[in-house]
N, C-alpha and C positions, 0 to 999 in steps of 0.2 A: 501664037506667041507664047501663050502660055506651057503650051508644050515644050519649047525651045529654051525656056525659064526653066525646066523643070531636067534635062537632059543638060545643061551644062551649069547648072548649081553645084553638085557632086567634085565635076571640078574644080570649081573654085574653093570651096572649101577646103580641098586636099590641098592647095597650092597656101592655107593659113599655117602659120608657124603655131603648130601649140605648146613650144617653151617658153617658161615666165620670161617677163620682159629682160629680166639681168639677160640670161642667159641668150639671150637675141643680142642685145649690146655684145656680149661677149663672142660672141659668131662674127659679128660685124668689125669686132677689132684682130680679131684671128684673121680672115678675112684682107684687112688695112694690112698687120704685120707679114703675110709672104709678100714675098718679092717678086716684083711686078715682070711677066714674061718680055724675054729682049724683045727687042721690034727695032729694026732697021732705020734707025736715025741719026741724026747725028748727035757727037756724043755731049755738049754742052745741052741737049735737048733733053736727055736721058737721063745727066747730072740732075737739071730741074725737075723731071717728074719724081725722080726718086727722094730728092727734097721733099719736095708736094706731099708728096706718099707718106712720107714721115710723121712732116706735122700735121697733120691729117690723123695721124696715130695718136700722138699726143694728145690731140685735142679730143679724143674717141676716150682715151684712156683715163684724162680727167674728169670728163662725162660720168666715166665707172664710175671712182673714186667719190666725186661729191654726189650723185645718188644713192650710189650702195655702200656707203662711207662702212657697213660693216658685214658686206657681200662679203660671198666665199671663195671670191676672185679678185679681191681686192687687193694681197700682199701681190699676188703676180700680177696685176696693172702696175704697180707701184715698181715694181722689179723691171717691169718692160720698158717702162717711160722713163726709170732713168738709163735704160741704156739706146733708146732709141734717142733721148736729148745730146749723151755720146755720141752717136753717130751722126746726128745733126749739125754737132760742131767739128766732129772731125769729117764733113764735104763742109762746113763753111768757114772754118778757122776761127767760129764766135762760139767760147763754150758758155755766155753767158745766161742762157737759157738754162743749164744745168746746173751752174753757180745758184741762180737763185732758187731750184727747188732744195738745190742739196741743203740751203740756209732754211727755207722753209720746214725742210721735217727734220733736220737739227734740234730746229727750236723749239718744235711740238709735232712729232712723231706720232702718225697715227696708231702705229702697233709698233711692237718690239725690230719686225722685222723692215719697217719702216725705217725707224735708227740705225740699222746695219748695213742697209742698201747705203742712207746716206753718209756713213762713214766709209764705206767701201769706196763710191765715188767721190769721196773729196779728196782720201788718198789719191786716185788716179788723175783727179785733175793737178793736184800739190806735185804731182808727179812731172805731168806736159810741162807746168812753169817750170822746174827744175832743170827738166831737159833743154829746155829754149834758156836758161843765165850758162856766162859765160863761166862755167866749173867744167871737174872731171873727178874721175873716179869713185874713192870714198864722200868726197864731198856733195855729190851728188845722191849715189848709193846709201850713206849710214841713216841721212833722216827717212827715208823711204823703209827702209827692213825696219827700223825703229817702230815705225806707223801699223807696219803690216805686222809686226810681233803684238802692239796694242792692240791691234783689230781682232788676230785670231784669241787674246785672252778675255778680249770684252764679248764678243759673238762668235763664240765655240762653233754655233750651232749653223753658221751664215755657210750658205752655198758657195761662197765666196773663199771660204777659209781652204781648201784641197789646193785651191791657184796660191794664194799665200806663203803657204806651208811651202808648196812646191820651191817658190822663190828663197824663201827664210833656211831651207834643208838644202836646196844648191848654192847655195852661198858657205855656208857650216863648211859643206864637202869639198869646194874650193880653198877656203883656209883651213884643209885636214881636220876640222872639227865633227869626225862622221858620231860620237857624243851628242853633239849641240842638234846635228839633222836628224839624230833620235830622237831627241825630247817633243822636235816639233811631230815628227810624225806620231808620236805617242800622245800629244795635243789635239791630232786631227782624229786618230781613231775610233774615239767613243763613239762618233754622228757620221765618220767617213772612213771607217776601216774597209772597206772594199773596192772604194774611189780609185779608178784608175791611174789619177796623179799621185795618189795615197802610195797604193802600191808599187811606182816605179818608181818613186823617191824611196823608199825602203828597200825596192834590187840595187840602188845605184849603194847603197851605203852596204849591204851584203858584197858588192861589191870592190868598194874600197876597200872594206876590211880585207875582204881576201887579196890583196896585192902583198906581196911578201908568201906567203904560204900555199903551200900544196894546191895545187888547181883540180879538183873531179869534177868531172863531165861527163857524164855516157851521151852521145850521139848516134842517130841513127841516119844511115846514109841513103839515097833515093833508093838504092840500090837492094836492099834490107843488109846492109853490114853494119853492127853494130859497133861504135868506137869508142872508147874506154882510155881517157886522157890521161889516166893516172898510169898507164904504160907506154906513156912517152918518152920516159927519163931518157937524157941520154940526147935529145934532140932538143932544138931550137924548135917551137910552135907558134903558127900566126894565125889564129883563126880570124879570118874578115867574113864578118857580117857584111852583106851588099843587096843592093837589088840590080837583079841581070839585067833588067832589061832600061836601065838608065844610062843615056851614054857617058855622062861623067862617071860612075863607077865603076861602069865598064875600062875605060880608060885608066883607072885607079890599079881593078883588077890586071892590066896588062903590065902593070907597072911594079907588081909584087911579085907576079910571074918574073919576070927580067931580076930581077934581085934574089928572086928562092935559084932561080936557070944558071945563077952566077954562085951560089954558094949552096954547093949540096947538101949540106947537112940540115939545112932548114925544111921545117915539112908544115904544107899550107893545107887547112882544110878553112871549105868553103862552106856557110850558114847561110841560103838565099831567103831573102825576105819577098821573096814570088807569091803569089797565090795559087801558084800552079806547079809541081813540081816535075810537068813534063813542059813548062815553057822555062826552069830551072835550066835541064836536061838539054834543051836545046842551044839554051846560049853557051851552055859548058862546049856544046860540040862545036857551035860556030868561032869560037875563040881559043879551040884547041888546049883547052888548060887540061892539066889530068889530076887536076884536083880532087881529093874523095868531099863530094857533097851532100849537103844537108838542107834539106828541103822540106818541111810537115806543111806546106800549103794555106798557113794561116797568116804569113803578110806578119806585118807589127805583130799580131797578136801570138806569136810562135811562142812555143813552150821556153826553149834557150833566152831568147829578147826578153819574155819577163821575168824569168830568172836574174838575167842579170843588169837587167835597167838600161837595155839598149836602147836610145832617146834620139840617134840619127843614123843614119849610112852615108858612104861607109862607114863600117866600125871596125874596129883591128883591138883581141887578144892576146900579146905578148908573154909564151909561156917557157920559159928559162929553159936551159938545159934541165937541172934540179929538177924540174916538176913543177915551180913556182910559179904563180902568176906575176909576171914581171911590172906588168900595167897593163889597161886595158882605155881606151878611149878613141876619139876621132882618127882620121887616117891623118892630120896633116905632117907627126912627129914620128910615126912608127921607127922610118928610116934609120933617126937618130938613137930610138931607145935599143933598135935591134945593134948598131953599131957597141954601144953602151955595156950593153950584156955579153958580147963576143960574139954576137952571131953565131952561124951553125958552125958543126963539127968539120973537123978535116974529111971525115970518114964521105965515102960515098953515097949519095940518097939511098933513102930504104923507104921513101914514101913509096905505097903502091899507086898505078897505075887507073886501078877504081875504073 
């Protein structure tokens, strides 16, 4: 027996946790927060576990909080709980659980970053009633950017401000104010100049500004042909941003095709948002476009897209005879704006073939 004691001691011990206790709490709410593997049931059953799962969380998380009231995991319990109390009330339609922490550290905020979560969240719940009273538009809209312009000058520094900003700088750029979506992004960039929302709200406003003026692009095509926009004069240009292998873009694409097939003088070059630009390659062939393509294999993250704050697909680049960029944005209006500008030239196509 004592031998037996002595041969499986070893293991037991190797199966003891030797992290201080926070840090076992905080394994155990890591742990609570992923999301629970599907499992074959039905779905009101699944609704509930992941209820369960939740408060479950919550309850792990204020656990942290009132022990380690100045643990080194403390802002992020605070940051998870209130968004898991969000999620709680949007599966149960009761945000009142979240009402009352957001009053609690209103009132007496543990840390700094404690007060920013809770004004971050009380905008969004000021928000749901919003959307749920019988208004529209500005009336809805102005006290929210009002909230979210206090929010980002009271906590510069909140993880939170890049999503705000974003809001506050697409809004500027819908009422032509690409000025006013400076200011913010120059707001955001001290603690978020690298921010991915950071920096697509500043291509979208490089953007704007260039509509009116000279369009440069160099593009390079699967093909290695280099294309050089600023020797298009002379022609109508549509560059569509797409991804091939979507069938609604697809369809989109077949629909631009039909419009460039009826007016020769318009020349369509294609930007695929593929990860692959031999699966590019393929849909060009299968849909027989003889568009010259553009392909770098990075999906959203393509060199052109950040350049120029492309934020959906399709996207359509409108480039004047002139040279100018005429507009650039969603596919639903192209029709109208190419109408608008004269369309292409009498002269016969000179797109290549590619």
């Amino acid at each position: 027996m004592v031998l037996m004691t002595m041969s499986f001691a070893p293991r037991g011990l190797a199966q003891q946790s030797t992290d201080p206790p926070d840090e076992q709490l905080w394994a155990a709410i890591q742990s609570l927060a992923r999301p629970s593997p599907t499992v074959a049931s039905a779905y009101s059953a699944r609704f509930e576990a992941e209820r369960q799962r939740r408060e479950a969380l919550v309850e792990k998380l204020r656990t942290y909080q009132r022990i380690y009231p100045g643990g080194v995991r403390r802002d992020s319990a605070i940051g998870l709980e209130f968004e898991t109390l969000f999620e709680i009330g949007s599966l149960s339609g009761d945000f009142s659980g979240l009402a009352a922490r957001i009053v609690e550290h209103r009132g007496n905020p543990s840390s700094r970053f404690a007060e920013s979560e809770a004004a971050w969240w009380e905008i969004q719940l000021r928000g749901l009633s919003r959307q749920a009273a019988p208004k529209r538009g500005d009336a809805v809209e102005t006290p929210r950017l009002a909230a979210l312009g206090e929010f980002v000058r009271a906590h510069p520094d909140s993880p939170h401000v890049p999503q705000a900003v974003t809001v506050l700088g697409q809004d500027a750029l819908r009422r032509g104010d690409a000025a006013g979506a400076k200011e913010w992004i120059q707001a955001a960039q001290p603690h978020f100049e690298k921010n991915a929302l950071v920096v697509s709200l500043a291509a979208a406003v490089r953007r704007t500004e260039a509509t009116g003026k000279p369009f440069a692009s160099v593009l390079r095509t699967v093909d290695g042909q280099e294309l050089d926009t600023t020797k298009w004069v002379g022609q109508t240009v549509v560059l569509v941003v797409w991804e091939t292998r979507d069938a609604r873009q697809r369809e989109f694409a077949r629909q631009v095709e039909q419009v460039r097939a009826g007016q020769p003088g318009i020349k369509v070059v294609a930007i695929a948002l593929d990860d692959s630009s031999d699966a590019a390659r393929r849909s060009r062939a299968e849909m027989k476009l003889g568009w010259p393509l553009c392909c770098d294999g990075r999906a959203c993250a393509g060199e052109f897209v950040r350049a120029w704050g492309v934020c959906d697909a399709p996207w359509v680049f409108v480039i004047g005879r002139d040279g100018t960029l005429a507009a650039a944005g969603t596919h639903d209006r192209w029709e109208v704006l190419l109408s608008a500008i004269g369309g292409g030239t009498t002269q016969p196509s000179t797109q290549p073939a590619d």
